[in-house]
Backbone as a printed PyTorch tensor [residue, N CA C, xyz], in Angstrom:
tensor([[[ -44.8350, -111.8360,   -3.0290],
         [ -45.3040, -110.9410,   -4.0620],
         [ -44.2150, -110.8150,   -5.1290]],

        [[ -44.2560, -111.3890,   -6.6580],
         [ -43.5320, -110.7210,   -7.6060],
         [ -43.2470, -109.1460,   -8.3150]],

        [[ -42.7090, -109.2370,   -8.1820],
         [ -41.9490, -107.5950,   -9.0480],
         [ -42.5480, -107.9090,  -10.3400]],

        [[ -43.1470, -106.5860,  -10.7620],
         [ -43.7790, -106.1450,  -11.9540],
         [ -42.6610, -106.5190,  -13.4170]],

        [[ -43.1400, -107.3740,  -14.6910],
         [ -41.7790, -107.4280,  -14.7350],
         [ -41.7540, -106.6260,  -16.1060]],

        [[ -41.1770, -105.9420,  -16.6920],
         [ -41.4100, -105.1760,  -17.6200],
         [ -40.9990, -105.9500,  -19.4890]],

        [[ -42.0400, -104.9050,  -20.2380],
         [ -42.0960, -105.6530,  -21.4310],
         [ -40.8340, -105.8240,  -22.6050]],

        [[ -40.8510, -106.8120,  -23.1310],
         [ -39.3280, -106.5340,  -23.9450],
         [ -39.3590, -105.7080,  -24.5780]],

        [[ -38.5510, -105.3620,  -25.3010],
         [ -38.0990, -104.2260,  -26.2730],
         [ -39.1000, -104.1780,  -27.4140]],

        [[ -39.5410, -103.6150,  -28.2840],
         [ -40.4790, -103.7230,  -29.0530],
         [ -39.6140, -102.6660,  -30.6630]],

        [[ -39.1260, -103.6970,  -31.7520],
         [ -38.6460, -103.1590,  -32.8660],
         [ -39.6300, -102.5330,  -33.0830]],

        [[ -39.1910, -100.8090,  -33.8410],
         [ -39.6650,  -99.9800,  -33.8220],
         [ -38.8140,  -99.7310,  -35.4710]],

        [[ -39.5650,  -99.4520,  -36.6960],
         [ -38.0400,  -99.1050,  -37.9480],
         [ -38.1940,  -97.6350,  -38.0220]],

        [[ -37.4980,  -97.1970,  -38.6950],
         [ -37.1410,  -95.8790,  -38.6810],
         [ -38.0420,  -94.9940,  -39.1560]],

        [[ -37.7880,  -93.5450,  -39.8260],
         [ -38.5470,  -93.0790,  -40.3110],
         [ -38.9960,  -93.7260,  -41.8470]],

        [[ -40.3260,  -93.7940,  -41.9530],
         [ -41.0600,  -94.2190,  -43.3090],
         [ -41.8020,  -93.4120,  -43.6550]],

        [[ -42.7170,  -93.4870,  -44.4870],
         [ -43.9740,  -93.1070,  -45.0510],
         [ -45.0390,  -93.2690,  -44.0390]],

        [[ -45.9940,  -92.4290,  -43.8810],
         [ -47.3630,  -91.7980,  -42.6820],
         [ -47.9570,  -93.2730,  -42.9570]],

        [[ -48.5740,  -93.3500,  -44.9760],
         [ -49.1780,  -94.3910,  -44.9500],
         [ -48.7390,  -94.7930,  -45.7460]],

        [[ -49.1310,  -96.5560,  -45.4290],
         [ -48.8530,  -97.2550,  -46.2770],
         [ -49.3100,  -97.3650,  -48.0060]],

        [[ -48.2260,  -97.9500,  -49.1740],
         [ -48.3790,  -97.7110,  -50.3790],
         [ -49.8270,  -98.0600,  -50.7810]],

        [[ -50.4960,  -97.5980,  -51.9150],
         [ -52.2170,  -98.1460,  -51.8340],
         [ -52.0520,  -99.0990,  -52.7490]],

        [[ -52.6160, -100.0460,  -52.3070],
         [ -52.6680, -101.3450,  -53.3990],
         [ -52.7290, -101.5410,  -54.5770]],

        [[ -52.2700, -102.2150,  -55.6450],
         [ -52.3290, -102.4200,  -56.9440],
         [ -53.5840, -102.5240,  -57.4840]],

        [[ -54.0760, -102.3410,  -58.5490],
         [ -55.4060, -102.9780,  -59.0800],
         [ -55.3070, -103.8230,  -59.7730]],

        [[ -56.2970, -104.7650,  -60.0670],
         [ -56.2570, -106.0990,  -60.8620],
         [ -55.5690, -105.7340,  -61.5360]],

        [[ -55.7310, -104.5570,  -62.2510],
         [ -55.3820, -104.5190,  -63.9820],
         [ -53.3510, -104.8240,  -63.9890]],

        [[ -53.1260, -103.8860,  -62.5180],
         [ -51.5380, -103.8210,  -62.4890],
         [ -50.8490, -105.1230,  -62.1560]],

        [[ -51.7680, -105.9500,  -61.4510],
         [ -51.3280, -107.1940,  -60.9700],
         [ -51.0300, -108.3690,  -62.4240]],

        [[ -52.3370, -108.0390,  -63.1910],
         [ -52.1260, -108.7190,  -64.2110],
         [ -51.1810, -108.6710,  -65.2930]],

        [[ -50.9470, -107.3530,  -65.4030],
         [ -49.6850, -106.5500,  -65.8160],
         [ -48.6920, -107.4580,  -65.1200]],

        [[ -47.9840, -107.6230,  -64.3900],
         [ -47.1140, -108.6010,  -63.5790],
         [ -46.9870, -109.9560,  -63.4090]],

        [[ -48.0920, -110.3940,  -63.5160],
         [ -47.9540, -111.6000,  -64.1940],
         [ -48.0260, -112.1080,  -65.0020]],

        [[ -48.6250, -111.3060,  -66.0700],
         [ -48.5210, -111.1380,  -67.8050],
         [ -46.4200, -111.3900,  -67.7130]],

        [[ -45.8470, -110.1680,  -67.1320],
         [ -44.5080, -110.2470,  -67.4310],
         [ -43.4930, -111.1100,  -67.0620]],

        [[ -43.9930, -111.8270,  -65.8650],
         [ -43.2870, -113.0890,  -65.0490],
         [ -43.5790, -114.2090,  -66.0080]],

        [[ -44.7690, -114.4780,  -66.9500],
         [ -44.6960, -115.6340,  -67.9690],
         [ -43.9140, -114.9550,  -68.9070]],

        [[ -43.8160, -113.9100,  -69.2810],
         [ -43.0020, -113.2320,  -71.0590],
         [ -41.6360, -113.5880,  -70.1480]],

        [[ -40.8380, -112.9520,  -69.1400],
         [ -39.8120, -113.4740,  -68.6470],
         [ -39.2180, -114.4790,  -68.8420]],

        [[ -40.1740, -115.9200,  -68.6310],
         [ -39.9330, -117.1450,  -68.5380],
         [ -39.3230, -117.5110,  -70.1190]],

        [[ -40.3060, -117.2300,  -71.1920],
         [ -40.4040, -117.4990,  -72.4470],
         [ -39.0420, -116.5470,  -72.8100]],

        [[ -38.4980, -115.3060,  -72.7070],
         [ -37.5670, -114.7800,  -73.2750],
         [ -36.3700, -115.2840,  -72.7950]],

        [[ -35.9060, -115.1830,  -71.6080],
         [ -34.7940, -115.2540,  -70.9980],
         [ -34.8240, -117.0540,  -70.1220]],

        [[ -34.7890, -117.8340,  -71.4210],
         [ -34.4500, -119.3660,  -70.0380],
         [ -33.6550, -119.4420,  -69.7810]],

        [[ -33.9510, -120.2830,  -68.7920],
         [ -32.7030, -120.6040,  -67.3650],
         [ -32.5500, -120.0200,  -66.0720]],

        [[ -32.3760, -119.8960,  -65.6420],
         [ -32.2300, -119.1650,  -64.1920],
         [ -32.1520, -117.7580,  -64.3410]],

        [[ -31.7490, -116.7640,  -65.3540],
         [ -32.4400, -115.0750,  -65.5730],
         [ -33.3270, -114.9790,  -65.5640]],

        [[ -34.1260, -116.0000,  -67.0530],
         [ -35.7870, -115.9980,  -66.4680],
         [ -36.4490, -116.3850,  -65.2210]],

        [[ -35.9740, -117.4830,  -65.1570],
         [ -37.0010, -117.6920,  -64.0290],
         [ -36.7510, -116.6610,  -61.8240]],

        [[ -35.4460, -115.9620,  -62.4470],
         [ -35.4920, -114.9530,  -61.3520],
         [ -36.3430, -113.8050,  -61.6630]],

        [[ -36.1230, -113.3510,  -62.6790],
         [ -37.2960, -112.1960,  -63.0990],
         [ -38.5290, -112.6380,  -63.1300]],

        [[ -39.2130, -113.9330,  -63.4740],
         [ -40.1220, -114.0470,  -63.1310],
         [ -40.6940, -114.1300,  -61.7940]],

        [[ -39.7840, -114.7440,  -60.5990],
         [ -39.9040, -114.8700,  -59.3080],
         [ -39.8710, -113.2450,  -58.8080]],

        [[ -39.2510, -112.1730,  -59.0430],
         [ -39.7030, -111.4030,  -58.5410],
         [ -40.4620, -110.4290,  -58.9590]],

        [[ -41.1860, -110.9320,  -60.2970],
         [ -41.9070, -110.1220,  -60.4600],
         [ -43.7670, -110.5910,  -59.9770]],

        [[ -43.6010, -111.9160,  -60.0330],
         [ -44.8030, -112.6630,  -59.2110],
         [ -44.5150, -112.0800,  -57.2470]],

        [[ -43.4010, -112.1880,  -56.9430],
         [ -43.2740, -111.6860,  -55.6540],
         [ -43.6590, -110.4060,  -55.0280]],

        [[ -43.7200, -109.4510,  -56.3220],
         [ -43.9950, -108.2080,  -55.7980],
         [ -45.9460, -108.2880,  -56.1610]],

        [[ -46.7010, -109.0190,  -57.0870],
         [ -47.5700, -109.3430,  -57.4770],
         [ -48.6210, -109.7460,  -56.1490]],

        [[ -47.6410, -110.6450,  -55.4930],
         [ -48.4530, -111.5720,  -53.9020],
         [ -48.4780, -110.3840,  -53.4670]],

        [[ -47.2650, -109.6250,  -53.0830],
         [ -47.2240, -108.3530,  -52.0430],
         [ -48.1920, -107.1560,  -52.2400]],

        [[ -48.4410, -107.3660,  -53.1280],
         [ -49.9190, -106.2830,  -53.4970],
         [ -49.7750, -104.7630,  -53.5050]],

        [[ -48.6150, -103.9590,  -53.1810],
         [ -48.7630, -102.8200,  -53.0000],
         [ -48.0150, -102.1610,  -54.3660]],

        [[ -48.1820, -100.8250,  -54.9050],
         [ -47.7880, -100.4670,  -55.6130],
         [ -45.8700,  -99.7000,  -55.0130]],

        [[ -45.4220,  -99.9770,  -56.0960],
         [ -44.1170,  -99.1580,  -56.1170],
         [ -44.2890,  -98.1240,  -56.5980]],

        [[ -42.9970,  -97.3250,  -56.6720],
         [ -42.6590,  -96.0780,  -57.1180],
         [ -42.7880,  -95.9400,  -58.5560]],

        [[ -43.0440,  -95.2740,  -59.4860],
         [ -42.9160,  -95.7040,  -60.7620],
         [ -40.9230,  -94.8090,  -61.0880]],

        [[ -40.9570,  -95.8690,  -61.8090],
         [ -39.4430,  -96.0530,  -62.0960],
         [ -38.6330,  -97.0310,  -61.4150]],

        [[ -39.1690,  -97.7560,  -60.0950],
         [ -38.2600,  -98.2390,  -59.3460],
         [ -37.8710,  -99.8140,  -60.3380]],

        [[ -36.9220, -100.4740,  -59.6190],
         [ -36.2520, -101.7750,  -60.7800],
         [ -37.4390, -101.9990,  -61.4740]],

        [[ -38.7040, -103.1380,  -60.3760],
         [ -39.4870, -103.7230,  -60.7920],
         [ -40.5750, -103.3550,  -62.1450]],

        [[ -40.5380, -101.7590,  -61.8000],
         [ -41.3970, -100.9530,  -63.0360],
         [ -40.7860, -101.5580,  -64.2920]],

        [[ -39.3150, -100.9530,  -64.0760],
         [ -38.0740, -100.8890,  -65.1080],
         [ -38.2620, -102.3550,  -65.6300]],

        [[ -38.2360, -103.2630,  -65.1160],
         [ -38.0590, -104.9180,  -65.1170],
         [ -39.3350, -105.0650,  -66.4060]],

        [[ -40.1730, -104.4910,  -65.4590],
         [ -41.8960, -104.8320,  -66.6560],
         [ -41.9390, -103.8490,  -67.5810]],

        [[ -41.2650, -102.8550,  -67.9510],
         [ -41.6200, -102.1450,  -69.1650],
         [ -40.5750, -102.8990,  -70.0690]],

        [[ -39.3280, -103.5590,  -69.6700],
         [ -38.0450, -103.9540,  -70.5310],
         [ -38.8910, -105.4410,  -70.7050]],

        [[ -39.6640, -106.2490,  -70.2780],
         [ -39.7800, -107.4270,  -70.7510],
         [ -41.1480, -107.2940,  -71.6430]],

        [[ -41.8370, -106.2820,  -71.3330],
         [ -42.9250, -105.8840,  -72.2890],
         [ -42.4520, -105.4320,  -73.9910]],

        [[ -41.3070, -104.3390,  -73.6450],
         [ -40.4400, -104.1280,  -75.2670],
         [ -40.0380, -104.8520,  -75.6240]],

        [[ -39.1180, -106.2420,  -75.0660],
         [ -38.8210, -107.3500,  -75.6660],
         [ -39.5190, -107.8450,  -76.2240]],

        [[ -40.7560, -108.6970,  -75.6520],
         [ -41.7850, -109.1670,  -75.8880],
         [ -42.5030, -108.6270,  -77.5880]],

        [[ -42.4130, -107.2090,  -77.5290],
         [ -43.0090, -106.5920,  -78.4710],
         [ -42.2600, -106.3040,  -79.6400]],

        [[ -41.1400, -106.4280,  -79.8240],
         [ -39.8640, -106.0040,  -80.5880],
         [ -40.8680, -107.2140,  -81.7090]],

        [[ -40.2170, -106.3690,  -82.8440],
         [ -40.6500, -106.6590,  -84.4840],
         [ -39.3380, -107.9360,  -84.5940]],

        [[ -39.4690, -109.3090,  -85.0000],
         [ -38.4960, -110.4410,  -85.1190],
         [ -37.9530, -109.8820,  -86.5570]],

        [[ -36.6100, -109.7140,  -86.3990],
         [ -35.6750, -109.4960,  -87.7280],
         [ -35.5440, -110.3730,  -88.6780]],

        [[ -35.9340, -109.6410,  -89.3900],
         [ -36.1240, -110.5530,  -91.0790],
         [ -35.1490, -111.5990,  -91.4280]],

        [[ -35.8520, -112.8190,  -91.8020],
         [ -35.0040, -113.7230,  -92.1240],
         [ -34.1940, -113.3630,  -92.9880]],

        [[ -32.9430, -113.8200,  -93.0500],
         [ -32.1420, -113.4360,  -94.1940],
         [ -31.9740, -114.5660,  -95.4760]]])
């Protein structure tokens, strides 16, 4: 007869939130990937294309953030860029 054998340890994380964040809506998703292409186009080279990578990354992940957190911060600063009036030729 074998001995009962008991289950491994089971990661458990700490205290969080009851529930989980509620999902983005199209409109916010598109918002995000609207800013991961303006990214690309403002900042080339490897700045852009990291801001674009995480702003498509949080896009797959589907849930909403905090408002204010980087990523907010990230998409309202590449949206003002984006929008900034081009200084008059001289």
């Amino acid at each position: 007869m074998s001995e009962p054998t008991t289950p491994p340890p089971v990661y458990r994380p700490g205290p969080g939130p009851a529930t989980p964040p509620p999902p983005m809506s199209h409109d916010e998703r598109s918002t995000l990937r609207t800013a991961a292409f303006r990214a690309r186009k403002l900042y080339p080279g490897p700045l852009g294309e990291l801001a674009a990578r995480e702003l498509m990354a949080v896009d797959e992940f589907g849930f909403r953030f905090l408002n204010g957190s980087l990523i907010d911060r990230l998409r309202v600063q590449i949206d003002r860029e984006w929008n900034r009036e081009p200084a008059p030729a001289a």
